[in-house]
PQR file with spaces between the fields and no chain letter, atoms N, CA, C, O and H, PARSE charges and radii, in Angstrom:
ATOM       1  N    UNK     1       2.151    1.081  -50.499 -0.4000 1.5000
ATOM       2  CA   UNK     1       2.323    1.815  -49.270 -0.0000 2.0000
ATOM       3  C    UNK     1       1.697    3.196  -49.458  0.5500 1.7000
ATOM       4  O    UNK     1       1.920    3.818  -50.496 -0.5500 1.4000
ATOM       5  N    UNK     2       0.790    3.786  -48.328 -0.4000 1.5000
ATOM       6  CA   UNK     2       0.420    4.541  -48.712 -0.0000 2.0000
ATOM       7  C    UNK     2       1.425    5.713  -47.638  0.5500 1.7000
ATOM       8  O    UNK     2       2.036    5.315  -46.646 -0.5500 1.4000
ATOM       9  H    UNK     2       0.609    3.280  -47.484  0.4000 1.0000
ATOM      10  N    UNK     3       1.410    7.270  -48.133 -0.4000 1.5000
ATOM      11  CA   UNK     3       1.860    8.402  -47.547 -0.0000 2.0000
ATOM      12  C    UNK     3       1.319    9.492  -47.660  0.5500 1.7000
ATOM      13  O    UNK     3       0.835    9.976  -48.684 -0.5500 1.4000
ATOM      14  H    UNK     3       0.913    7.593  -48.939  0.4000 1.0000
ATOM      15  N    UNK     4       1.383   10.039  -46.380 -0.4000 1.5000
ATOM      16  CA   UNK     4       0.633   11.264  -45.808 -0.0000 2.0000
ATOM      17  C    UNK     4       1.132   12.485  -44.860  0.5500 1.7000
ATOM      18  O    UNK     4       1.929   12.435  -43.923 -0.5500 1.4000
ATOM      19  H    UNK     4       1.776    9.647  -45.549  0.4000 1.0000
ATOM      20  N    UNK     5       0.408   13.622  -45.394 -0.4000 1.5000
ATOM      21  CA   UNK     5       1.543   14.877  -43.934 -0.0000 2.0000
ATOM      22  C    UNK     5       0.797   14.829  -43.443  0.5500 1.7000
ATOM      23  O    UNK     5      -0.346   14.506  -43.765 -0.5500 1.4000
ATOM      24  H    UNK     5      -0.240   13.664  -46.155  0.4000 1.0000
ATOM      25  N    UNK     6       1.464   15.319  -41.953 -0.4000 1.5000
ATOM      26  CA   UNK     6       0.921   15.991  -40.682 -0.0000 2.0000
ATOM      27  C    UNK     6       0.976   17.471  -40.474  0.5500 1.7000
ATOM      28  O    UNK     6       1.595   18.150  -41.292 -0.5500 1.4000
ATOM      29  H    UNK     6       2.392   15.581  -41.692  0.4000 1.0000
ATOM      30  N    UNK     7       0.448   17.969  -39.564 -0.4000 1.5000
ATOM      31  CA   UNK     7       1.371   19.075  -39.555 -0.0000 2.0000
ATOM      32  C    UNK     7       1.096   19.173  -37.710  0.5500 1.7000
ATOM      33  O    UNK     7       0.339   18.687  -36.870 -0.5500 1.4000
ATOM      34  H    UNK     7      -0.056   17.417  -38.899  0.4000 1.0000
ATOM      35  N    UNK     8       2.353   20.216  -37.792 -0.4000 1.5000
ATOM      36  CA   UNK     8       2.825   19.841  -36.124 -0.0000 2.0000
ATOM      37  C    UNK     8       3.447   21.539  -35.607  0.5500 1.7000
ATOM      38  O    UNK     8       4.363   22.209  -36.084 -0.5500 1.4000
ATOM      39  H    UNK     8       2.968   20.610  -38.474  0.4000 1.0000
ATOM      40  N    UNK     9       2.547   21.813  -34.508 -0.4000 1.5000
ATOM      41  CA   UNK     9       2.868   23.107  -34.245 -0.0000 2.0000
ATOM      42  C    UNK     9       4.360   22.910  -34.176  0.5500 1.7000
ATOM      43  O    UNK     9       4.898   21.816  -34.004 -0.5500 1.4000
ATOM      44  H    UNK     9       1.803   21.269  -34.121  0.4000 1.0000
ATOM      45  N    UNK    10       5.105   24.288  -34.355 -0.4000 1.5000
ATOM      46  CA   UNK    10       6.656   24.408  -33.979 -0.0000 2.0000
ATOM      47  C    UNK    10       7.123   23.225  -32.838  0.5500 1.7000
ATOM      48  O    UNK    10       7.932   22.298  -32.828 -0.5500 1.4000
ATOM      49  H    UNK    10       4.668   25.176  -34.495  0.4000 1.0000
ATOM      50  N    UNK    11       6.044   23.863  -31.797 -0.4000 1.5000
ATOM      51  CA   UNK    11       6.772   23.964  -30.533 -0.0000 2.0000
ATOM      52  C    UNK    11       7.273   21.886  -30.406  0.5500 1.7000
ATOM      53  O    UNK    11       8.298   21.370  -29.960 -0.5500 1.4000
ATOM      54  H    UNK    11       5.387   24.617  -31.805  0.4000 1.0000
ATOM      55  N    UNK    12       6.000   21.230  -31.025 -0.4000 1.5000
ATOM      56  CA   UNK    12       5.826   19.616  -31.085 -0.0000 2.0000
ATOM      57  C    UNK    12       7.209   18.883  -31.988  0.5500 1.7000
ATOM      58  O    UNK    12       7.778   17.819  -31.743 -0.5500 1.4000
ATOM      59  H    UNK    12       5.167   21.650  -31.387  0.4000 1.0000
ATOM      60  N    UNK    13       7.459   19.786  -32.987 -0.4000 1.5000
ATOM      61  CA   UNK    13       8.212   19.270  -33.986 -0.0000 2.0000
ATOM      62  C    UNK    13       9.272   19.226  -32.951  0.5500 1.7000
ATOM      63  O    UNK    13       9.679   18.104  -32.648 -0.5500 1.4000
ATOM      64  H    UNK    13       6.997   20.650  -33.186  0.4000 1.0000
ATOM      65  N    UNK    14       9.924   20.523  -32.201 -0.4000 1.5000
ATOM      66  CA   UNK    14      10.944   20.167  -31.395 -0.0000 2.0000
ATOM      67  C    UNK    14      11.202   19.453  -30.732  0.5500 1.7000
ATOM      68  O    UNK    14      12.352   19.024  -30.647 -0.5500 1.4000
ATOM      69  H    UNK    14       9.593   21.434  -32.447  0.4000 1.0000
ATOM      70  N    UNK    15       9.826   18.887  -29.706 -0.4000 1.5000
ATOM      71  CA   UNK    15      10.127   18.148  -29.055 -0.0000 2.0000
ATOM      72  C    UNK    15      10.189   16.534  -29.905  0.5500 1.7000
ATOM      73  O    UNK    15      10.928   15.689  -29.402 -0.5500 1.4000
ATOM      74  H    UNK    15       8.892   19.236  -29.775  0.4000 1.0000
ATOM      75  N    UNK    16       9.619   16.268  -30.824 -0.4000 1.5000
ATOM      76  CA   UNK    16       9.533   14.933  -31.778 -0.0000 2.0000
ATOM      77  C    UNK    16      11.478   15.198  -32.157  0.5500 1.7000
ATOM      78  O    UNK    16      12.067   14.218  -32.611 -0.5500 1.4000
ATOM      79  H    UNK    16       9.018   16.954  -31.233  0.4000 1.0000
ATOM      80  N    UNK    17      11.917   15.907  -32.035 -0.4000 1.5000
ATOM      81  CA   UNK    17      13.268   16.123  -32.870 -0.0000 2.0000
ATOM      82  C    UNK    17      14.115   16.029  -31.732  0.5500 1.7000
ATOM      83  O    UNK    17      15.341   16.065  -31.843 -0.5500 1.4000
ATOM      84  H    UNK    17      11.439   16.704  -31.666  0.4000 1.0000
ATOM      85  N    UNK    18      13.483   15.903  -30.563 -0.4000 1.5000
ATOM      86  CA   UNK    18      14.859   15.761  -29.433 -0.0000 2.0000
ATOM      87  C    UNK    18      14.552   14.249  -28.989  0.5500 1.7000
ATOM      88  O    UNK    18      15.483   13.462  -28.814 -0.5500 1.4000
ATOM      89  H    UNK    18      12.487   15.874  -30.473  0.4000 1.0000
ATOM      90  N    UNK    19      13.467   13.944  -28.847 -0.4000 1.5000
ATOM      91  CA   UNK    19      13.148   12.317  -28.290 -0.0000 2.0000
ATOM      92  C    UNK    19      13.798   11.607  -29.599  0.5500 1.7000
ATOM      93  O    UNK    19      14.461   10.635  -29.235 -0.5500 1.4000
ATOM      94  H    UNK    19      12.711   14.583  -28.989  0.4000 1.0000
ATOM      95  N    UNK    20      13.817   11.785  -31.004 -0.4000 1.5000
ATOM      96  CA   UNK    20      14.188   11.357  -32.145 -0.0000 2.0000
ATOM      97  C    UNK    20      16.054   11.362  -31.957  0.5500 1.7000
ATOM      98  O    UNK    20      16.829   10.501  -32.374 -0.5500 1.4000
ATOM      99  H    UNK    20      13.279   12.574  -31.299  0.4000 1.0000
ATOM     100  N    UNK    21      16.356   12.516  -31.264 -0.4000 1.5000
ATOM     101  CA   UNK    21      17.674   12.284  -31.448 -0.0000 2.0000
ATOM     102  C    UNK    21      18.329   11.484  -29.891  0.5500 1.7000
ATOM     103  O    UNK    21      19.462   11.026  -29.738 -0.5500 1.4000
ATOM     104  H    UNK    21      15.727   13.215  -30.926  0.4000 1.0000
ATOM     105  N    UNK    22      17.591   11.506  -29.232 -0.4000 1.5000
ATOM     106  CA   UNK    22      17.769   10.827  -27.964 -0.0000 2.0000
ATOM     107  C    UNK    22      17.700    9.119  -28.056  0.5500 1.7000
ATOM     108  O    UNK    22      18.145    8.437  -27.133 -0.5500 1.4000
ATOM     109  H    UNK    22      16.671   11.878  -29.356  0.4000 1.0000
ATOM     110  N    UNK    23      17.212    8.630  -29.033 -0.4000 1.5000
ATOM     111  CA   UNK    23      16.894    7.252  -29.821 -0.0000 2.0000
ATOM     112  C    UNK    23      17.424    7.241  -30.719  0.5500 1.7000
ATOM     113  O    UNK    23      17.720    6.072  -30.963 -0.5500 1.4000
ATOM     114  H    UNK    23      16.850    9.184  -29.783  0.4000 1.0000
ATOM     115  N    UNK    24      17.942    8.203  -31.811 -0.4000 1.5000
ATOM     116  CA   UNK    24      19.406    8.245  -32.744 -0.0000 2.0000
ATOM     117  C    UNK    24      18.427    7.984  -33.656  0.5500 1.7000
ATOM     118  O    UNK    24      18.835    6.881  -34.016 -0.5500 1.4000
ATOM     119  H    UNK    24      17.701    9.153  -31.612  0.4000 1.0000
ATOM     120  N    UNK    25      17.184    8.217  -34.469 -0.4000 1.5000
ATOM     121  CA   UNK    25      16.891    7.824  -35.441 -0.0000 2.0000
ATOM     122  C    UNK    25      16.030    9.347  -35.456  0.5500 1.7000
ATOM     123  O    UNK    25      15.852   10.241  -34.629 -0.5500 1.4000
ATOM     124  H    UNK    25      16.852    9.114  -34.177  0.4000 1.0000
ATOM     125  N    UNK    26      15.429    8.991  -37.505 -0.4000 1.5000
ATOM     126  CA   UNK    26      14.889   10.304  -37.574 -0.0000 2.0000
ATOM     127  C    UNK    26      13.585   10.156  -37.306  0.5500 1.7000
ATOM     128  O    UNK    26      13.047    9.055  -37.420 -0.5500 1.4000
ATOM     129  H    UNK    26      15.574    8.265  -38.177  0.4000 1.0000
ATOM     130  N    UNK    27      12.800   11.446  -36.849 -0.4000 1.5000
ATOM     131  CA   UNK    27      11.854   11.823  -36.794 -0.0000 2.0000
ATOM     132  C    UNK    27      10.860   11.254  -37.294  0.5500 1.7000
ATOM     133  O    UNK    27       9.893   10.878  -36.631 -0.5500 1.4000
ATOM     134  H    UNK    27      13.237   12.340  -36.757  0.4000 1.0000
ATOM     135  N    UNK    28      11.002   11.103  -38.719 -0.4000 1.5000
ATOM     136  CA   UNK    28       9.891   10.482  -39.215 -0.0000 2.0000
ATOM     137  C    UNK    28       9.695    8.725  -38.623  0.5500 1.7000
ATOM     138  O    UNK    28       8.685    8.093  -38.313 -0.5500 1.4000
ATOM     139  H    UNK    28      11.787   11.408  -39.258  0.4000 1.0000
ATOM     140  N    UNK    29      11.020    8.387  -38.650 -0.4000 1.5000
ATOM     141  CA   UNK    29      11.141    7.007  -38.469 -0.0000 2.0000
ATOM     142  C    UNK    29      10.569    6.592  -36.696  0.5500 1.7000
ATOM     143  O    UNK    29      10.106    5.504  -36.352 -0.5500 1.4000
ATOM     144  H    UNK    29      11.840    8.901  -38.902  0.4000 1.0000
ATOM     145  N    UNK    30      10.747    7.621  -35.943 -0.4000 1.5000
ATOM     146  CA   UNK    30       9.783    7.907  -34.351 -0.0000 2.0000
ATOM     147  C    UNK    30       8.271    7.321  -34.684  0.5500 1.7000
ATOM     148  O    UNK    30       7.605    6.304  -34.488 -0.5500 1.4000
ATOM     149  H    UNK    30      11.124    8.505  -36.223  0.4000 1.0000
ATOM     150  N    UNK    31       8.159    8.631  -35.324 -0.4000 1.5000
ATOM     151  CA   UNK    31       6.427    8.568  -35.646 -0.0000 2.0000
ATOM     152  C    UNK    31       6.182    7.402  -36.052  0.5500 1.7000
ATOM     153  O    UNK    31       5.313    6.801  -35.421 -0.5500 1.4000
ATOM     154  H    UNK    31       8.700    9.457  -35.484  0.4000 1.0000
ATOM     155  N    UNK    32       6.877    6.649  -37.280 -0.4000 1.5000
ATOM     156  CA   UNK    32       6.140    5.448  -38.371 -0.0000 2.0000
ATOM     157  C    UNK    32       6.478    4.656  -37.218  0.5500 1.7000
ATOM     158  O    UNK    32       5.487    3.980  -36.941 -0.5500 1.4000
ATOM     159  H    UNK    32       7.584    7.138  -37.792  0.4000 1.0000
ATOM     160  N    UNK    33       7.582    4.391  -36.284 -0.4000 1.5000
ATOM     161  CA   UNK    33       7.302    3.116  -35.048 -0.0000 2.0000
ATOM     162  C    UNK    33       6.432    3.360  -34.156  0.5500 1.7000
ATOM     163  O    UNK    33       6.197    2.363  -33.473 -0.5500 1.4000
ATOM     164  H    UNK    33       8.387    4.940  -36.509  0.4000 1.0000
ATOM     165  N    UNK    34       5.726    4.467  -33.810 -0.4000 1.5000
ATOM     166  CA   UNK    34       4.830    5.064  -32.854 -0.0000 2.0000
ATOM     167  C    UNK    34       3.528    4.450  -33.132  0.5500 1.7000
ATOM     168  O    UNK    34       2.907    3.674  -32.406 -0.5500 1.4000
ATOM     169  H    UNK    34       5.916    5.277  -34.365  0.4000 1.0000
ATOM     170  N    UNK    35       3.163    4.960  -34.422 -0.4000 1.5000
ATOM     171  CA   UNK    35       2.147    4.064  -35.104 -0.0000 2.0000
ATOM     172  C    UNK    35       1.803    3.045  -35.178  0.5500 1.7000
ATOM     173  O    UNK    35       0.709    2.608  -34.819 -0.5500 1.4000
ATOM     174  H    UNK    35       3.667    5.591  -35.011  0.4000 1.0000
ATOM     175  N    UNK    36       2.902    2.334  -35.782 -0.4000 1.5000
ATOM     176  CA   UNK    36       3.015    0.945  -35.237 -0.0000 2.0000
ATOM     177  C    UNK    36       2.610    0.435  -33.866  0.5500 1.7000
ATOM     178  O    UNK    36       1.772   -0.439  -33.645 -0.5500 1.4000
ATOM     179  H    UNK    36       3.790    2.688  -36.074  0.4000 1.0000
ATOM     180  N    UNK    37       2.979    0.781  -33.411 -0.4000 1.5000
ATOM     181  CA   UNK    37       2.827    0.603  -31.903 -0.0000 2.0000
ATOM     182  C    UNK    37       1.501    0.559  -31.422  0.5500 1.7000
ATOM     183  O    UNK    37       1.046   -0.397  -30.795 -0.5500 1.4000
ATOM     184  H    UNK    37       3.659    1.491  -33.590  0.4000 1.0000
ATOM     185  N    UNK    38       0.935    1.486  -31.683 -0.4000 1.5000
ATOM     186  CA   UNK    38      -0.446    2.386  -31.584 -0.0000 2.0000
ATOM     187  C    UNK    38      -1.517    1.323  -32.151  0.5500 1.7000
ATOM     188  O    UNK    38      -2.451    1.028  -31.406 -0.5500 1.4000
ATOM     189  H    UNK    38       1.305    2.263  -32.192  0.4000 1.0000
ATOM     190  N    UNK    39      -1.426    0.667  -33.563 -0.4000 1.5000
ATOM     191  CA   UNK    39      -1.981    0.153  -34.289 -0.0000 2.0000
ATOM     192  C    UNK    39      -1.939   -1.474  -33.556  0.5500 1.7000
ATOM     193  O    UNK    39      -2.884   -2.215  -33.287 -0.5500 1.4000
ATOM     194  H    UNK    39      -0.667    0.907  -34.168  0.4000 1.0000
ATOM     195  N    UNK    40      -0.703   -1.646  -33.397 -0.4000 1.5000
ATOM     196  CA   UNK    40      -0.816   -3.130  -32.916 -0.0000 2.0000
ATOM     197  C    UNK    40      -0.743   -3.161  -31.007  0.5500 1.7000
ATOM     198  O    UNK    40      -0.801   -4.258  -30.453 -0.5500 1.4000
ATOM     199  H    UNK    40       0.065   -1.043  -33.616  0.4000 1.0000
ATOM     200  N    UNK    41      -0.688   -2.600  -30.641 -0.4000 1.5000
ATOM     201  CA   UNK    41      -0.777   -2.630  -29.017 -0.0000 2.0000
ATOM     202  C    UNK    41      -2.353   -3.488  -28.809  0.5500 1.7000
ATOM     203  O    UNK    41      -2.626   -4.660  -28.547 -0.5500 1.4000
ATOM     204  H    UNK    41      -0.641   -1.708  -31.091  0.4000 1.0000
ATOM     205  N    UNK    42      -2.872   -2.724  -28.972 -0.4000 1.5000
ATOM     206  CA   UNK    42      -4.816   -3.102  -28.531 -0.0000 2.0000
ATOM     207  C    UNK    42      -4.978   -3.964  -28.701  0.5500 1.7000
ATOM     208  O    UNK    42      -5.274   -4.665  -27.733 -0.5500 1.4000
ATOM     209  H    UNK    42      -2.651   -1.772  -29.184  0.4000 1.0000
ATOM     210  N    UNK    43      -4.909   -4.587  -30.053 -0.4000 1.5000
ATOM     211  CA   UNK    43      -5.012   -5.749  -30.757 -0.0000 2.0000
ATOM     212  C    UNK    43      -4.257   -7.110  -29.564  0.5500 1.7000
ATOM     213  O    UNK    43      -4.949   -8.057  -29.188 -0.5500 1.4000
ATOM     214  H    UNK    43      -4.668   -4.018  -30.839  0.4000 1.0000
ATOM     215  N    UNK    44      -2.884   -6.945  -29.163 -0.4000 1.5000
ATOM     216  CA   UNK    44      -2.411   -7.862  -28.575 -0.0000 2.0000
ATOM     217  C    UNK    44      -2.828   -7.931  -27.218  0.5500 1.7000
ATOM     218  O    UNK    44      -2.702   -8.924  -26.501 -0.5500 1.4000
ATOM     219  H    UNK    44      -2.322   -6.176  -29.469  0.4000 1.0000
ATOM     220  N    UNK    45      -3.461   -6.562  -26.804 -0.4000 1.5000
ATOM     221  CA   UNK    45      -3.690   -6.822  -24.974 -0.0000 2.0000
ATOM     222  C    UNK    45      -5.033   -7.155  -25.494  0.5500 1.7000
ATOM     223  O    UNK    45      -5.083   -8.359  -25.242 -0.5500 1.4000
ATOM     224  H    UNK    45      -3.564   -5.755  -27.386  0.4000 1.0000
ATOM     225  N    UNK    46      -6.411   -6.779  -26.191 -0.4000 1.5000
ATOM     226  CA   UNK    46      -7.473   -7.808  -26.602 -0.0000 2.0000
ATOM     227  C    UNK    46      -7.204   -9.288  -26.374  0.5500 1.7000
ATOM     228  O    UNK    46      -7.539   -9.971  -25.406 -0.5500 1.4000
ATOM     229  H    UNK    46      -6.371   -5.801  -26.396  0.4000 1.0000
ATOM     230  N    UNK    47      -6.394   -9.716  -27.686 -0.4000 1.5000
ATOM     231  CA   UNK    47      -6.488  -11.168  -27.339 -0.0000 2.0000
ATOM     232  C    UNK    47      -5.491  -11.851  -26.115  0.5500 1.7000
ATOM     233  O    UNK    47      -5.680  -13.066  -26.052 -0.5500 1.4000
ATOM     234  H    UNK    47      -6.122   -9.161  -28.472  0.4000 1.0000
ATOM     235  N    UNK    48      -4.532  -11.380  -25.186 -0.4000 1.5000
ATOM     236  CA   UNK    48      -3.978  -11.941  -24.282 -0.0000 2.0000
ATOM     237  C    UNK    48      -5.375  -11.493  -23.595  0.5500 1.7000
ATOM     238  O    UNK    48      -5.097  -12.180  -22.612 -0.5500 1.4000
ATOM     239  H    UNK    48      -4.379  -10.393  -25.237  0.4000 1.0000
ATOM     240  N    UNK    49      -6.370  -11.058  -23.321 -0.4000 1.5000
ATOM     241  CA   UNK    49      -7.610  -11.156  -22.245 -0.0000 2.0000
ATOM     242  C    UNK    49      -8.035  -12.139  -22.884  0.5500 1.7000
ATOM     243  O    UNK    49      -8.008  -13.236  -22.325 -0.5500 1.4000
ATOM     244  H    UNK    49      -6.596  -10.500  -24.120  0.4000 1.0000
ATOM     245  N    UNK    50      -8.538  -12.024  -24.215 -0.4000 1.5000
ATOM     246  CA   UNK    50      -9.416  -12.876  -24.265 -0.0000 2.0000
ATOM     247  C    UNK    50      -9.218  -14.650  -24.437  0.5500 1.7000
ATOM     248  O    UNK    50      -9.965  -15.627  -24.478 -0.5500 1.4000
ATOM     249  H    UNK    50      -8.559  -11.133  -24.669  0.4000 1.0000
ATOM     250  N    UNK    51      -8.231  -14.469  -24.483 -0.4000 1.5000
ATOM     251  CA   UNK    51      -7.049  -16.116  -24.060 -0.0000 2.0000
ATOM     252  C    UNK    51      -7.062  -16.001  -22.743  0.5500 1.7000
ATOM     253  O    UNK    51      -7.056  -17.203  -22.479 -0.5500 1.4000
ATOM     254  H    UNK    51      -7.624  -13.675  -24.450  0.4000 1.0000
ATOM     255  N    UNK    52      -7.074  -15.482  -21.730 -0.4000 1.5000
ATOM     256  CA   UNK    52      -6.926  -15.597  -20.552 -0.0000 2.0000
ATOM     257  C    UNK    52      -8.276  -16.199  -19.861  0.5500 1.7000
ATOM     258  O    UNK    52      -8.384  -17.096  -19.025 -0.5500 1.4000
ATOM     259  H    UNK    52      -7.079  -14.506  -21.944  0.4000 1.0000
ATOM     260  N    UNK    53      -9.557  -15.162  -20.684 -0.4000 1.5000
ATOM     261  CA   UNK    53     -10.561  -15.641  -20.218 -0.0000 2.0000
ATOM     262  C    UNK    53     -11.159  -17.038  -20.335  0.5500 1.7000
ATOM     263  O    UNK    53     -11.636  -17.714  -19.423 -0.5500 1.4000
ATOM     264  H    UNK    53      -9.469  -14.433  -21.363  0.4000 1.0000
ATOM     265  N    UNK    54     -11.016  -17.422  -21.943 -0.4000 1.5000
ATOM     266  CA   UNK    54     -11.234  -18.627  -22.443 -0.0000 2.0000
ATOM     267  C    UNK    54     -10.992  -19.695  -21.774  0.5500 1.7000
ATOM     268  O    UNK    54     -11.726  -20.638  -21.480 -0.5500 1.4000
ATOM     269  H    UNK    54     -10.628  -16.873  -22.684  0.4000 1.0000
ATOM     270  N    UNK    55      -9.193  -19.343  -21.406 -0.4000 1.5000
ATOM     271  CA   UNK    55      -8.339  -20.531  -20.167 -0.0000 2.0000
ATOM     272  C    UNK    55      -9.472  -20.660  -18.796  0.5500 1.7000
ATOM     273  O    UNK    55      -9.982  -21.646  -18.263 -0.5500 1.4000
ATOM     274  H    UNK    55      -8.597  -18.576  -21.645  0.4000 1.0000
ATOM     275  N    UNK    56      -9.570  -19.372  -18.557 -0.4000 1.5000
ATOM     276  CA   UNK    56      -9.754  -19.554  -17.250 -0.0000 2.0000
ATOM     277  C    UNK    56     -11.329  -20.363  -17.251  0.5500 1.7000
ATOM     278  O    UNK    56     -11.618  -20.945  -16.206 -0.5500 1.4000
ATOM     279  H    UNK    56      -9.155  -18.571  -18.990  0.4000 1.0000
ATOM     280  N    UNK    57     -12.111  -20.396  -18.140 -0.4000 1.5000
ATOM     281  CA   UNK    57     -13.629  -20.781  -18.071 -0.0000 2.0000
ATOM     282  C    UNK    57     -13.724  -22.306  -19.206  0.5500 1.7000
ATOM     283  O    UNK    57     -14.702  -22.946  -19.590 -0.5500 1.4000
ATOM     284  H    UNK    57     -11.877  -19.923  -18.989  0.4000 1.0000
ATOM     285  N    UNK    58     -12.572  -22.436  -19.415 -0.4000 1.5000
ATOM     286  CA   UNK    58     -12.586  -23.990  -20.717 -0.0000 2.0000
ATOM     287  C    UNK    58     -13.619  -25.044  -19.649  0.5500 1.7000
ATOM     288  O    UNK    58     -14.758  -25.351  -20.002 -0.5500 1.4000
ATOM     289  H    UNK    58     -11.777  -21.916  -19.102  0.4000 1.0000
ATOM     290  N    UNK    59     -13.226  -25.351  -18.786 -0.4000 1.5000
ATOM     291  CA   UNK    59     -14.651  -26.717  -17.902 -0.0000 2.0000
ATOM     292  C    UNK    59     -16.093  -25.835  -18.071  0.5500 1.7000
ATOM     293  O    UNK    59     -16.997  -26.546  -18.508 -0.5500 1.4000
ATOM     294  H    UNK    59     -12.301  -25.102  -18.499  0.4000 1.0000
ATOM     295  N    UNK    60     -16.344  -24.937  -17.906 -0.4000 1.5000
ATOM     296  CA   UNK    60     -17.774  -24.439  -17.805 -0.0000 2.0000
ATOM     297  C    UNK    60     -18.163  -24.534  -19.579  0.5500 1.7000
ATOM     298  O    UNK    60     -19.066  -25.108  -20.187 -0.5500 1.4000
ATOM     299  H    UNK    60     -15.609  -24.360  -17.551  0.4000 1.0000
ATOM     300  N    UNK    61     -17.309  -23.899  -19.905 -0.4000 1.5000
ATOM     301  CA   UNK    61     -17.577  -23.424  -21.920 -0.0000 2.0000
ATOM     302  C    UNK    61     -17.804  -25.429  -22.156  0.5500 1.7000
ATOM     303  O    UNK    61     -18.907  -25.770  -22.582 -0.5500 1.4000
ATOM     304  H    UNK    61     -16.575  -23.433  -19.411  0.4000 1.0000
ATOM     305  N    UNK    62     -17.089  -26.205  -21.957 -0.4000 1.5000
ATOM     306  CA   UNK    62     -17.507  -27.382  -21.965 -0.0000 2.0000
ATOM     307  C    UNK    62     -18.992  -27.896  -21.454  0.5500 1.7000
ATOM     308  O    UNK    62     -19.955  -28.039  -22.208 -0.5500 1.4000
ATOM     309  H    UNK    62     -16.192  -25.927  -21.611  0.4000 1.0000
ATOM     310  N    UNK    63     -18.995  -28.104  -20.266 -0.4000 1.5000
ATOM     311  CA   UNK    63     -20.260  -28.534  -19.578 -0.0000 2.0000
ATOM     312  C    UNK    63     -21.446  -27.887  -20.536  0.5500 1.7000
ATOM     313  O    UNK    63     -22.351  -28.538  -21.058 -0.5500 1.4000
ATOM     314  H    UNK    63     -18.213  -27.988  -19.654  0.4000 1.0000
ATOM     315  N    UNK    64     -21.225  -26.354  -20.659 -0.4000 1.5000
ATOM     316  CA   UNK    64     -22.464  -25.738  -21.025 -0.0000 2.0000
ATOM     317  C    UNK    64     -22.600  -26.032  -22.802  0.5500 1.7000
ATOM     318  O    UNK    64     -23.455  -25.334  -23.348 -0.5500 1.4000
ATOM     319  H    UNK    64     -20.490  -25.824  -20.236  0.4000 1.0000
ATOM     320  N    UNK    65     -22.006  -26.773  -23.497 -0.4000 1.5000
ATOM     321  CA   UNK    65     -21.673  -27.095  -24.884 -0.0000 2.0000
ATOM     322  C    UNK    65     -22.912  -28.763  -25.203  0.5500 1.7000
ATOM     323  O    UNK    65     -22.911  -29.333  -26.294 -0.5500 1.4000
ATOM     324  H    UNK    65     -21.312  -27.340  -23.054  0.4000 1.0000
């Protein structure tokens, strides 16, 4: 696993420290699910298009095969 700082004007840390306590977990643990998030979001709306498209064109992707 790798680890790394940030750094975060005052004013950001506060607000990361009230959404953090508004969700009952710490700060750091915000960010590392944020990331997460961040990292795998794209990835899943990519392939739900590109499954969608596939579905929607399978008789043509055939014919033209």
């Amino acid at each position: 696993m790798t680890t790394f700082t940030i750094t975060l004007p005052d004013e950001r840390m506060k607000e990361l420290k009230k959404i953090a306590e508004r969700f009952r977990v710490a700060p750091e643990e915000l960010v590392r699910a944020s990331l997460e998030e961040l990292l795998t979001r794209p990835l899943d709306d990519f392939q739900k298009a590109l499954e969608r498209v596939l579905n929607k064109n399978t008789d043509l992707y055939k014919r033209l095969a």
